[in-house]
N, C-alpha and C positions, 0 to 999 in steps of 0.2 A: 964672796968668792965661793965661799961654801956651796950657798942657793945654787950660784950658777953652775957650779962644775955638778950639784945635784940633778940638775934641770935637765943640761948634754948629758949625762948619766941617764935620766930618762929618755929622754926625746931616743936616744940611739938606743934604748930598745924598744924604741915603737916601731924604729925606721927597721930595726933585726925581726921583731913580731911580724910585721907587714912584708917582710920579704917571705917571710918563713911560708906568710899564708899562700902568698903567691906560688913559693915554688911547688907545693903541697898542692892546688888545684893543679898547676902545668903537669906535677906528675900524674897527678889523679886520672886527668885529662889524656891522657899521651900514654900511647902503647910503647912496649920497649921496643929499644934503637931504630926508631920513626924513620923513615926514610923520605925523598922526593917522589912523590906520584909522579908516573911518565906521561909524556905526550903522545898525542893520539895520531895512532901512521899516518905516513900523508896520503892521499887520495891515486889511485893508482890511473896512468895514462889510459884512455881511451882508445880500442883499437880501429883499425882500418874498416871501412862497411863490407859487404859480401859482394861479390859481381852480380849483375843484375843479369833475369835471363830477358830474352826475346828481343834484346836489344837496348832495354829499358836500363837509366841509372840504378846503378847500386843504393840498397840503403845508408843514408850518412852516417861516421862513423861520427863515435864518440868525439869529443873536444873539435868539431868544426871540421876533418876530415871526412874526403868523400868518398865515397864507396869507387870501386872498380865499372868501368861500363860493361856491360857484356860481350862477347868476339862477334864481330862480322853479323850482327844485327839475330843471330841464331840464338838458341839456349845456350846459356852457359852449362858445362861439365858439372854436374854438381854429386860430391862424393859425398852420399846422407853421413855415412858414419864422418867424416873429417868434420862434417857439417855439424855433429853431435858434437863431439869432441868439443869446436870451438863454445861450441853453448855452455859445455859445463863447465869449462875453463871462464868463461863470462859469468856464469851464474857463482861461480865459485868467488873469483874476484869482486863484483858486486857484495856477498854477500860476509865478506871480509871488510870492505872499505865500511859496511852500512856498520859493523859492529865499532870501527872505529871511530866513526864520524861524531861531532863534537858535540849533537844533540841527545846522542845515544850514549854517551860517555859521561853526559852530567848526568844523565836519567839514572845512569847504574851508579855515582857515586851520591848521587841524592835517596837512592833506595836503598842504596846498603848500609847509608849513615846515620839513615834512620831509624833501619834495623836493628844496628849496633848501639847508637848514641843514645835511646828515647826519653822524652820527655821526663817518665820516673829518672832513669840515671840525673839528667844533669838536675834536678828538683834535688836530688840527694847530694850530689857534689855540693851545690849550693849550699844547703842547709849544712854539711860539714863546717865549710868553711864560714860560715856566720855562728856557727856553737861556739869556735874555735877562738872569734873574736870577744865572744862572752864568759870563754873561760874563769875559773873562781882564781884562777895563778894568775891571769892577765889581771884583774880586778883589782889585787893583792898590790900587784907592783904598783897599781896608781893610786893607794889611798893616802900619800904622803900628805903631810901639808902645804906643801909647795906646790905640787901636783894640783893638787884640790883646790888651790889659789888660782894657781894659773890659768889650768885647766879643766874648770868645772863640767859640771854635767853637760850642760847645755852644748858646751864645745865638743865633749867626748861624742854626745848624740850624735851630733855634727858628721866629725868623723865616720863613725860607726856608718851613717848612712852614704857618704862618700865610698867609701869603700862596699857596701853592699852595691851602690847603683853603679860601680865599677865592671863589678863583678857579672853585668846585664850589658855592659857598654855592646855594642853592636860589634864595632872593630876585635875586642876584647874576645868575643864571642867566636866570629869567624876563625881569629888566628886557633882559638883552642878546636874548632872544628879541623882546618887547617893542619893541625899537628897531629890531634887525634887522625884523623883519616890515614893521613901519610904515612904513621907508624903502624896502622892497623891494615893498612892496604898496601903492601908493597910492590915496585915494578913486577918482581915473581910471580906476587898470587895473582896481578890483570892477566900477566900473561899468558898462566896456566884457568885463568875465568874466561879470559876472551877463547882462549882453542877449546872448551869446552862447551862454550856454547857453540862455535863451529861444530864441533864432532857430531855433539848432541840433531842440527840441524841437519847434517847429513846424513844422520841415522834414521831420525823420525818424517823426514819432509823429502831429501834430497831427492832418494829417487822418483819417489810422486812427480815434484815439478820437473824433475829431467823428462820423465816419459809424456808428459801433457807440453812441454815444450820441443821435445822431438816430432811429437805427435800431429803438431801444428805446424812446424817447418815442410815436415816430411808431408806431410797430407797437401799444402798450400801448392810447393811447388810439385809437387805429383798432379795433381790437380787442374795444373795450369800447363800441363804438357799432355793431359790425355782431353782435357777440353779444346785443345786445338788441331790433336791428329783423329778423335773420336767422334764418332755423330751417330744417333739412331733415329732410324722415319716407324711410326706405327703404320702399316697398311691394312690396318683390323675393320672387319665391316660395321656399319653404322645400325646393323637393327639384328637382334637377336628372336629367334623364335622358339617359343616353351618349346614348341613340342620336339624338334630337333637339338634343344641345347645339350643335351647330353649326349647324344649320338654325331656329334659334331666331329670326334677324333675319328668315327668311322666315316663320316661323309667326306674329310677332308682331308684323309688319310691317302699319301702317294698322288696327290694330284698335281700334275707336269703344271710348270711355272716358267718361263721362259726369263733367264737373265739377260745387262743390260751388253753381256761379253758376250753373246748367243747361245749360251749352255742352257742347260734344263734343271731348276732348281725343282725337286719333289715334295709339293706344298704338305705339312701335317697338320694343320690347324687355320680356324678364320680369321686368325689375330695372330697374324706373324710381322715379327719387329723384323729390321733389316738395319744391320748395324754395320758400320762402313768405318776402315781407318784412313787417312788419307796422307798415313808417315811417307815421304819420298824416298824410297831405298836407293837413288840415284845419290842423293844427297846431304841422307839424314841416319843419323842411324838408329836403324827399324828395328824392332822385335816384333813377334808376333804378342795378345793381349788376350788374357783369361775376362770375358766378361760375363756380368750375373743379370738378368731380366725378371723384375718383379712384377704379376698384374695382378688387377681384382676389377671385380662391377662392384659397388658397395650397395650391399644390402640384399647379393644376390647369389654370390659365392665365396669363397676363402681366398685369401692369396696364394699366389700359384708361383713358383717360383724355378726357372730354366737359364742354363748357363754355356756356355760356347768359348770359342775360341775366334779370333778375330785375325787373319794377317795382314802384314804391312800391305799398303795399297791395295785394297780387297774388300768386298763386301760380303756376308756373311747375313744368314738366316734364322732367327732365334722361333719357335712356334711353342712358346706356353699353351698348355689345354687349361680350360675353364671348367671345371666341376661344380656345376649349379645346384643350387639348393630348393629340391623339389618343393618344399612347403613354400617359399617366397613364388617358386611359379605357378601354383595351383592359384596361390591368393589374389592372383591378377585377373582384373576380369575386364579389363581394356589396356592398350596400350600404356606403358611408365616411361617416360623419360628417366633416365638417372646418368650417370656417369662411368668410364672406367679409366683406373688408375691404369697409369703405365712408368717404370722408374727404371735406368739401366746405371750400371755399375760395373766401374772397372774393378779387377781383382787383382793386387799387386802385394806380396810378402804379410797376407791375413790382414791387409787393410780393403777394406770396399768405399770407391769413390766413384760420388754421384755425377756424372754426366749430363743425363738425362732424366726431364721428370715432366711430365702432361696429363691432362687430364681430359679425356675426349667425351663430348658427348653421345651417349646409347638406347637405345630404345629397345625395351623388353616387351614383345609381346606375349599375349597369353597364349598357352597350354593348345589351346581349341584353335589358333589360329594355322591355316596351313599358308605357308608364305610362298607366296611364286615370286617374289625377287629373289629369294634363297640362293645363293651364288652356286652352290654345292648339287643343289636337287638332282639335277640333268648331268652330273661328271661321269659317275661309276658306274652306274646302273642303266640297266635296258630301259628306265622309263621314270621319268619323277614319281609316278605312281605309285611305285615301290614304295613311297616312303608312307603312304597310306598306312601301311604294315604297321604303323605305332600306334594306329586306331584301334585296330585289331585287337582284344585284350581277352582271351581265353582264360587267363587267372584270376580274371578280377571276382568277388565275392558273389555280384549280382548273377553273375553267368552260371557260378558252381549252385547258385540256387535251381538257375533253367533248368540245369542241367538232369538235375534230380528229380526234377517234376517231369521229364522227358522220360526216365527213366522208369517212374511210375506205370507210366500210359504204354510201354511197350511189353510184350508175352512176357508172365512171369517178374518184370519188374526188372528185369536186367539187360542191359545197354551188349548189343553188340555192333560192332563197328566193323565192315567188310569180314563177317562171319555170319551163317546162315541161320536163320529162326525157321526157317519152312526150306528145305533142303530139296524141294521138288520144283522151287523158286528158283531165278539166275539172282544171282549176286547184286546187280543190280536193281532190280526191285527189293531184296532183302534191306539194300542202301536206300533204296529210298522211302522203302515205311517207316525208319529212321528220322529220313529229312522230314517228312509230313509229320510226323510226332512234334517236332521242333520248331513247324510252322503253325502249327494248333495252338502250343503250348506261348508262342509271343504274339500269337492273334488272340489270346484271353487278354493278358494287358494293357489292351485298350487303346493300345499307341497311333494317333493320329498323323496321319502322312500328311506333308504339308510339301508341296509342288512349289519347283525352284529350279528357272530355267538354265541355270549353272550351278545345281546341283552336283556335278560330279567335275566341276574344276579346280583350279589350281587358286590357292589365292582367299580361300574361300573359310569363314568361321564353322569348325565341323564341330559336335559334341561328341562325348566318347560316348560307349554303350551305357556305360551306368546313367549318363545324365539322360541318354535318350528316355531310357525308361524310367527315371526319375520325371522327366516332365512332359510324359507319356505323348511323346509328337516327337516328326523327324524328316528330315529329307531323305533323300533319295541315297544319298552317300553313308549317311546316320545309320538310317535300317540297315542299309549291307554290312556296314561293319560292326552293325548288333546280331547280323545272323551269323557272318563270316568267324564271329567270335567263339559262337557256340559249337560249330561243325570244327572248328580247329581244337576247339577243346574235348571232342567226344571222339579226336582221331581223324576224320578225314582230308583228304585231300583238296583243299579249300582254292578259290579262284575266286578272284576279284575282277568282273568282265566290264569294263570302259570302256562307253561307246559315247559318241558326242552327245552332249550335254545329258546324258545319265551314265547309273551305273548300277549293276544287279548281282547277283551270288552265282554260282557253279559249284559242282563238286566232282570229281571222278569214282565212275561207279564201279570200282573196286581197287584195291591197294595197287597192283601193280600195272592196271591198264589205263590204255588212254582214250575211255568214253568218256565225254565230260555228261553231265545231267545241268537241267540249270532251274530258277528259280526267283522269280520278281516280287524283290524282297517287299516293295512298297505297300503289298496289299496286304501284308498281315495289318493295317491300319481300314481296310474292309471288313467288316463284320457278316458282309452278304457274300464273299468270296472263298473259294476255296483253295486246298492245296496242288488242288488239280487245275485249277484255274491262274498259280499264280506258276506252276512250271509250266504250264501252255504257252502262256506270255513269255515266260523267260526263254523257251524254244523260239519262237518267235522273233525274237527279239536278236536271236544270234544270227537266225538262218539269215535275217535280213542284212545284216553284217558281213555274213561270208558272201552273201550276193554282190553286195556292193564295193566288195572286195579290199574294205576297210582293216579286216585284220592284219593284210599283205601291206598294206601302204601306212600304217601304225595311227590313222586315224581310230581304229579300236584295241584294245592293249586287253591282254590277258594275263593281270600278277597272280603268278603263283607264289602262295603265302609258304609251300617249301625254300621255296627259292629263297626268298624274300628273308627267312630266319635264317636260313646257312648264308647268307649276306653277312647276317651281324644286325640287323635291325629288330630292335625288341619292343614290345606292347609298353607304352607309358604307365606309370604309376600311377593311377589315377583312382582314390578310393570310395 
């Protein structure tokens, strides 16, 4: 009886050791007064879709509910801001259920608990409690002999490892995750983690995605109500020419347009959009519409950018001018095809929405070329000819060379211009021992006349003065407007005389009168000819003109290159 009551004497404190260890891990394990982790919100109902406009279904609403159809087959009423509102009130909810949802839920209590729990901690809980079991006090209590009968090593081992592999059991394991989390994670602190990542979201993200999703509503349906009452046609002409592209706002400047209501729209430019609303103020309700018009030629000028106003049922005029880029037209020396942008834009509350967008095809021709399909040439001026005048080039370097060499060759070296060198002379001859200097002086250069029997038309590849005498030859047009360059640059009163299929120089022989003098520029490319022999010709050449009474019936045209500059027409840049 003895053994036995020694025996239950032991066995019960193995069964009080083993309790003891256990509750020593559950506290070790377990934060104080643990509580129930909460469950995760429920998912909140889906609302109704938005009315559709133009007649079309609404988008479906969340949970299998259908949107509103739109009224009477019209746009729907759509109020942006309410329209906002419900977004962020969507975005908000959303962004509340995503934080509760139950994947996102284990995600946070598997990241937190590993934060908190790690692999060192429970390595150390463990080894605790396995010391604990090896104590020199536990040891003590079983070296009985009875003990040591019963229960030998082998068994103790036993033991020992039952309760270590205990201590790894899987179940065993979860509950003490289970407990630990629970006490360390209370409904409080999810509650006060989950609103702080909300705040946090609203702080750092919300208003971003609010204004990118305003931004998309408001743009979509904007968009889809100016693309149904809005429309623009380009009526831009298909061929541009160097040598007019920049003088284009003067050619096309004020020119009657006749609309489709019978008014007169005053054309300003070659490339006028025509932008038309087609809101029905019977039935709809109209505003009028800030629109914005972008063009370019790519690779020929900058974008140009012109804006207007548009009424309800109404068409409307937009005329961008094109500002070319002199070095891309000098470097043509045949016709380009290329393209030009055209893009229209409604303007509504600092948003621009695209309408419209083409791309036309254009042909650029060169500098030299004078076009006679030029829609412009013949509107404003007494005679296409006029436009000659940008041949003309008085400034260009070549000329101020002539000039000084002209300068040379007269009394003293010094140029006067309708003032007297022999005071016993009329005014006239003192002018014209002037011109003779100037016809001497481009009969040394050698320039060869080259005959062309639409030499002084329209339509026609002219060169300027510099190139004339760069590659010392020239028609009929060439030369005049290599002499005409010189006499406008030394002051005179310069004439450009066209007559069928040629053309020749003039000047008036003194500042304020109207004797013309004239001169057949083509023979400075004579080396057997002289100055006297090419103003014979040029007299000649008129008398027979007044004879046949061509000046009167505009078969012969007289531009005065005064005229011609108080126009607005200037000498091209050509170096």
């Amino acid at each position: 009886m003895a053994a036995e009551k020694h025996y239950f004497q032991f066995f019960n404190k193995l069964l009080v050791l083993i309790a003891v260890a256990l509750s020593l891990c559950i506290v070790a394990c377990s934060g104080a007064d643990g509580k129930d982790g909460i469950a995760g919100a429920d998912g909140r109902d889906g609302r109704d879709g938005l009315a559709g406009t133009n007649g079309k279904d609404g988008t479906p609403g969340v949970d299998g509910k259908d949107g509103a159809p739109g009224a009477n087959g019209k746009d729907a009423v759509v109020n942006i801001d309410s329209l906002a509102e419900v977004i962020r009130k969507e975005v908000s909810g959303s962004i509340w259920d995503s934080i509760y949802s139950e994947p996102n839920v284990d995600t946070a209590y598997k990241n937190l608990f590993d934060n908190a729990f790690g692999k060192a901690w429970m390595d150390s809980t463990r080894q605790a409690i396995i010391d604990s079991l090896y104590a020199e006090s536990y040891m003590d209590s079983v070296n009985g002999d009875l003990f040591g009968k019963a229960f030998g090593k082998e068994w103790m081992d036993s033991v020992r490892q039952m309760l270590i592999d205990s201590l790894y059991a899987e179940s065993y394991v979860d509950s003490v995750y289970k407990n630990s989390f629970d006490s360390a994670f209370s409904e409080a602190w999810l509650d006060s983690a989950r609103q702080a990542m909300i705040d946090s979201l609203k702080e750092a993200d919300y208003d971003s995605l609010y204004n990118k999703l305003y931004d998309s509503v408001y743009s979509d349906i904007y968009r889809q109500s100016v693309i149904r009452t809005l429309y623009a046609e380009d009526a831009g002409m298909e061929n541009v020419y160097g040598a007019f592209a920049n003088q284009y706002s003067l050619m096309y400047e004020d020119v009657p347009v006749p609309m489709e209501n019978g008014s007169t729209m005053m054309l300003q430019s070659p490339f006028p959009i025509y932008i038309s609303d087609s809101c029905d103020v019977l039935s709809e309700n109209c505003t009028q519409k800030k629109v914005m018009v972008k063009t370019w030629i790519t690779g020929y000028t900058d974008t140009i950018t012109t804006t207007g106003v548009v009424k309800p049922h109404s068409k409307e005029i937009l005329f961008p001018s094109l500002k070319f880029k002199d070095n891309a037209l000098l470097a043509l020396s045949a016709p380009k095809l290329t393209l030009r942008h055209i893009e229209a834009f409604a303007l509504e509350n600092d948003h621009k929405i695209l309408f419209y967008s083409e791309s036309k095809p254009i042909t650029i021709h060169p500098m030299q070329m004078f076009g006679a399909d030029e829609p412009g040439l013949n509107v404003k001026v007494e005679s296409p000819y006029w436009w000659y005048g940008a041949w003309v080039t008085p400034m260009a370097d070549s000329i101020t060379s002539i000039v000084s060499e002209v300068a040379k060759k007269l009394p003293d070296g010094e140029l006067k211009v309708y003032q007297y060198y022999n005071s016993n002379l009329s005014m006239a001859i003192n002018s014209k021992m002037v011109v003779e200097n100037v016809f001497e002086v481009l009969q040394s250069r050698n320039i060869r006349y080259v005959q062309n029997t639409g030499g002084a038309s329209l339509g026609q590849r002219v060169n300027y003065p510099v190139e004339t005498l760069r590659k010392k030859e020239g028609i009929c047009i060439e030369t005049a407007t290599l002499f005409a360059s010189v006499l406008e640059r030394l002051g005179f009163r310069t004439r450009l005389i066209f007559i069928p299929g040629h053309v020749f120089v003039g000047w008036m022989t003194d500042r304020d009168g109207n004797v013309i003098d004239l001169v057949e520029t083509t023979m400075i490319g004579d080396p057997n000819s002289t100055f006297v022999d090419a103003n014979n010709a040029g007299i000649e050449e008129w008398q027979e003109q007044q004879d046949l009474g061509n000046f009167d019936t505009g078969d012969a045209v007289i531009v005065r290159m005064e005229d011609v500059r108080q126009f607005g027409i200037m000498p091209n840049n050509i170096p």
